[in-house]
C-alpha positions as CSV (number, residue, x, y, z in Angstrom):
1,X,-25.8,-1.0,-23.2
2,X,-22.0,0.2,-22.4
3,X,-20.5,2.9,-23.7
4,X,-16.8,3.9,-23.6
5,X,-15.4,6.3,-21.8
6,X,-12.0,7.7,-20.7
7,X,-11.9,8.1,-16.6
8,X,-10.1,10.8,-15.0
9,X,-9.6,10.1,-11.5
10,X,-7.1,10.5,-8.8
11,X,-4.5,7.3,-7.9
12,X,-1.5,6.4,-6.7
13,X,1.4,6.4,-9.1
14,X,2.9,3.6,-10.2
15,X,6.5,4.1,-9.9
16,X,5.6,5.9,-5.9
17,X,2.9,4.1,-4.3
18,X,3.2,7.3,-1.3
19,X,2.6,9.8,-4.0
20,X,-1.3,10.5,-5.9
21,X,-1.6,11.7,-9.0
22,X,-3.9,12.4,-11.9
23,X,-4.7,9.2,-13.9
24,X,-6.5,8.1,-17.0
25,X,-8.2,4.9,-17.7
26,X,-10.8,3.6,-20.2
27,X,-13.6,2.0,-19.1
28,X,-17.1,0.8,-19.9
29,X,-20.3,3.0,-18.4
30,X,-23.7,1.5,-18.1
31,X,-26.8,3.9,-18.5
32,X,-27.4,3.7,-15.2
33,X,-23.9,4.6,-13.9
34,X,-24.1,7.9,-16.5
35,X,-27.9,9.2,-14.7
36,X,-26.2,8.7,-11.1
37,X,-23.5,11.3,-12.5
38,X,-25.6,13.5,-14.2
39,X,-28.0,13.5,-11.3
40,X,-27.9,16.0,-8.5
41,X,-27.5,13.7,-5.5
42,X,-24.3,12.7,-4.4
43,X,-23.0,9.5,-4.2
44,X,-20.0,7.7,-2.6
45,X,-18.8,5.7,-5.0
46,X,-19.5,4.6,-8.9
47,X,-19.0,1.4,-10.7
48,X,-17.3,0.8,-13.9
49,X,-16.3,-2.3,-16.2
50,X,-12.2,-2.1,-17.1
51,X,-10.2,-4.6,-18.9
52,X,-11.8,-8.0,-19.8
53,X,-15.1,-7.2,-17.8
54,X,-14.1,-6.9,-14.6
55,X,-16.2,-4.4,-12.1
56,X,-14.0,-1.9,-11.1
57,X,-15.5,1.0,-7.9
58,X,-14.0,3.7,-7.5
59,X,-15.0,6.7,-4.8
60,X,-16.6,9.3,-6.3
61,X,-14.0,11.9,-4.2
62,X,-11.4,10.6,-6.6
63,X,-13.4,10.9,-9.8
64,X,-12.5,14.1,-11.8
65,X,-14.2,14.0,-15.5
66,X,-15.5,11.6,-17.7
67,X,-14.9,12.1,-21.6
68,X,-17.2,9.6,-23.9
69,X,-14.6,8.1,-26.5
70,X,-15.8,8.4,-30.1
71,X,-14.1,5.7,-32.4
């Protein structure tokens, strides 16, 4: 099962692709995406569903928090 989840991560900004910044994004976690955070090994990157189901990997260097959404 997926749950939902808002992604903080660092990305380039829209409006200046030569600058990074703090972004947002709400995407879909599977179980076993949430153990590989929680776990104590570390891990270059982590997979997520965005949008209309697409996988979406990002490195987990950029990754900052994850906050579960609640609706």
């Amino acid at each position: 099962m997926l749950k939902s989840y808002d992604l903080w991560y660092w990305g380039y900004d829209p409006d200046n692709h030569g600058q990074s910044q703090m972004l947002r994004k709400e995407v879909l976690i599977s179980e076993t995406t949430l153990k590989r955070f929680l776990s104590r090994a570390k891990y270059d990157y982590y997979e997520f569903v965005i949008d209309d189901g697409q996988k979406w990997i990002v490195a987990s260097d950029l990754v900052l928090q994850l906050r579960e959404r609640v609706d």
